[in-house]
C-alpha positions as a printed Julia matrix, in Angstrom:
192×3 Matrix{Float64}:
 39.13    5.49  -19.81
 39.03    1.75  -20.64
 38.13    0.79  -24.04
 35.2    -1.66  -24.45
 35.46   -5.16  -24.76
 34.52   -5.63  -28.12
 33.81   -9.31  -27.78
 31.46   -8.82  -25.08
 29.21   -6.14  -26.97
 28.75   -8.31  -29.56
 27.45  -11.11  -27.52
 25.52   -8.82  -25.39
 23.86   -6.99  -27.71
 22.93  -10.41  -29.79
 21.78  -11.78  -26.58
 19.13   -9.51  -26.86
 18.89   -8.88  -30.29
 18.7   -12.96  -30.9
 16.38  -13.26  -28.61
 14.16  -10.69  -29.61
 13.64  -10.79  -33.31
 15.13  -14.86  -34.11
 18.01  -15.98  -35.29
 17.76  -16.17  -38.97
 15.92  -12.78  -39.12
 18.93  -11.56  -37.56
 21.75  -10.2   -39.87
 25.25   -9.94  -38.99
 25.33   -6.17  -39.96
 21.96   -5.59  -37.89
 24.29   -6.88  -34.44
 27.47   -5.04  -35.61
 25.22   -1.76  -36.27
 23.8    -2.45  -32.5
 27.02   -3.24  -31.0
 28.44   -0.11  -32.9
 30.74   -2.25  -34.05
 32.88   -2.32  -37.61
 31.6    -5.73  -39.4
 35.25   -6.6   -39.43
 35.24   -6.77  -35.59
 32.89   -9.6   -35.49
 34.69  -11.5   -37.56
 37.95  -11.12  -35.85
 35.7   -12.84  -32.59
 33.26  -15.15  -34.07
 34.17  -17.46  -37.47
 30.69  -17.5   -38.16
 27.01  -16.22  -37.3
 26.35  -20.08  -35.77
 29.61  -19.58  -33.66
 28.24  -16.67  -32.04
 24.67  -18.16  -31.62
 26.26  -21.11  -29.7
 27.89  -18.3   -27.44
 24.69  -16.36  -27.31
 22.59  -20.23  -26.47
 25.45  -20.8   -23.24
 25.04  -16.69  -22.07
 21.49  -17.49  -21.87
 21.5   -20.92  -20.12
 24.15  -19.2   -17.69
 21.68  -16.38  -16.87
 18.94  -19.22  -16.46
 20.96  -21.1   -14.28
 21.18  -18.22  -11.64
 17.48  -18.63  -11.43
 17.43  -22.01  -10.91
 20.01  -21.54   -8.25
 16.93  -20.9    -6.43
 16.31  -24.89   -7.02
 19.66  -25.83   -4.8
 18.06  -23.97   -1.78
 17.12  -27.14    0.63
 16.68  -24.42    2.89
 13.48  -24.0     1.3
 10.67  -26.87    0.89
 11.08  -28.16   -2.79
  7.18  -27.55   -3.79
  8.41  -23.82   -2.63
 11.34  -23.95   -4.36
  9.93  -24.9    -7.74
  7.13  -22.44   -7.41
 10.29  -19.47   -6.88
 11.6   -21.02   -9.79
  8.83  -20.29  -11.7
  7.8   -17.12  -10.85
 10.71  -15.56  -11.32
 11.17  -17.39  -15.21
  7.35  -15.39  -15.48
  8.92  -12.28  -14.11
 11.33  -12.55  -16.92
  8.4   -13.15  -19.5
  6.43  -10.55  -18.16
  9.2    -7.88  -17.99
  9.21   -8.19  -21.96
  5.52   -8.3   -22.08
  5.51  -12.31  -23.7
  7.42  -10.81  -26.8
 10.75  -12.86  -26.45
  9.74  -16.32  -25.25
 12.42  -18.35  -24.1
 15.27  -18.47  -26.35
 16.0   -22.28  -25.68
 12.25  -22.93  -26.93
 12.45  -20.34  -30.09
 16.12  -21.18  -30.97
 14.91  -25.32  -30.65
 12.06  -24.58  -33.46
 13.86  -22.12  -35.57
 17.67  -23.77  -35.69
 17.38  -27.45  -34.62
 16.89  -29.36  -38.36
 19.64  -26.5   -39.62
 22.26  -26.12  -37.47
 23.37  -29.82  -35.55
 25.76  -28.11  -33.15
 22.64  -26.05  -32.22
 20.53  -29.18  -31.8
 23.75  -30.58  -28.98
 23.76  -27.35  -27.38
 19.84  -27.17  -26.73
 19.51  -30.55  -25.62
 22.09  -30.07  -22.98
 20.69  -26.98  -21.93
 17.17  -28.58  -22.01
 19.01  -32.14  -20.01
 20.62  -29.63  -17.46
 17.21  -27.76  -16.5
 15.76  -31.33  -16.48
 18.34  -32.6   -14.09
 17.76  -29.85  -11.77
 14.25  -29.96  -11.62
 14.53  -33.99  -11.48
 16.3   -33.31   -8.32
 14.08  -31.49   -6.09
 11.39  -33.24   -7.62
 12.78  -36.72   -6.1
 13.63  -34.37   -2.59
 10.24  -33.6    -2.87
  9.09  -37.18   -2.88
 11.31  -38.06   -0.51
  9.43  -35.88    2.08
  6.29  -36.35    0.96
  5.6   -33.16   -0.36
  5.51  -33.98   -4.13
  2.79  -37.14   -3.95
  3.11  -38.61   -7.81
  4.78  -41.96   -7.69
  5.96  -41.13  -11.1
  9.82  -41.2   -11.89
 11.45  -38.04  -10.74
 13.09  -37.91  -14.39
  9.75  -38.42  -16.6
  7.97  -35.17  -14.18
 10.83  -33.05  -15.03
 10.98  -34.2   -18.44
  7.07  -33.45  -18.7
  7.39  -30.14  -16.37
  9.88  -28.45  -18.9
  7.77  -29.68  -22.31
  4.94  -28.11  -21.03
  6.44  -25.09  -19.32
  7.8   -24.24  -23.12
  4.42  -24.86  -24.35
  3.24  -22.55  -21.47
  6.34  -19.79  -22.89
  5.19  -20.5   -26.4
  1.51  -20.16  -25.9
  2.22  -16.62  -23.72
  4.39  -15.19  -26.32
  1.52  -15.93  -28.84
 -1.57  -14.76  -27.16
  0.36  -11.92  -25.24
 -0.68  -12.95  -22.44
  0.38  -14.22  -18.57
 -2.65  -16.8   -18.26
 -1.14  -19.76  -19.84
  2.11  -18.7   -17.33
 -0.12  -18.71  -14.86
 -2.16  -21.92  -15.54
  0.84  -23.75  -15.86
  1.82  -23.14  -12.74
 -1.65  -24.15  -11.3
 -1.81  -27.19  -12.99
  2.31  -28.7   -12.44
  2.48  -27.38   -8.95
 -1.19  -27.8    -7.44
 -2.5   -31.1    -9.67
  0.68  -32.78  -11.39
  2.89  -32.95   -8.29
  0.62  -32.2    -5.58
């Protein structure tokens, strides 16, 4: 029988654990005792608690990029594309019924003025979404599809601010709505 990778229950069981209750509400001994771990174990992986959170930040954006693989389709008409996109980042919000939020958006208010390595990490993450988006935003314009004359770069830009306000307010109110009008509003009034 193959032993377990330690190194990989830690980070998968802080994924979720992270993402769930915040970092700094998160003890090191709370993700060893859910990883079933010995405390030394963690140590022998990670240096530090903010070491594993920067691993924990790039397992997330990974799992967010295969989602937004959806965005490379030009199979698909880009106004379509973006609106798969987004339903399937609400599927993920609804499957945890608007408890978790989006880990780039709680990790950017809880960690940014503390940890500067976690600052870097979510403005890449928040830079690589924006490129994406930025892309079929322009294909969109392009074709006609997406009528603002706005800079590609500036809609994305605004389209992720207020889809994390949109995360933020859903997590708070417990609620899809605010998914829901976001969607309304970026793809039938912002871009249309």
């Amino acid at each position: 029988m193959a032993k377990p990778n330690v190194k990989e229950q830690i980070v998968s069981t802080s994924l979720n654990l992270l993402h769930s209750k915040g970092f700094n509400a998160t003890s090191v001994q709370d993700i060893t005792d859910a990883a079933g771990v010995p405390k030394g174990s963690f140590y022998n992986h990670f240096s530090s608690k903010e070491a594993l959170g920067l691993e924990v930040v790039q397992r997330y954006t990974d799992g967010v990029g295969q989602i937004a693989a959806l965005l490379k389709d030009r199979s698909v008409a880009p106004l379509q594309r973006l609106r798969q996109y987004f339903d399937r980042m609400i599927a993920g919000n609804t499957a945890n019924d608007y408890n978790h939020g989006c880990m780039l958006g709680n990790f950017s208010t809880e960690l940014s003025n503390q940890i500067p390595a976690m600052r870097v990490a979510m403005r890449q993450a928040f830079a690589g979404s924006g490129a994406l988006l930025a892309a079929v935003i322009a294909e969109g314009q392009r074709d006609g599809s997406i009528a603002s004359a706005l800079p590609a770069e500036d809609l994305a830009a605004f389209v992720n601010d207020a889809w994390q306000g949109a995360v933020l307010r859903a997590k708070a109110e417990q609620s899809r709505e605010p998914l829901d009008r976001f969607v309304r509003m970026v793809l039938g009034r912002v871009l249309a």
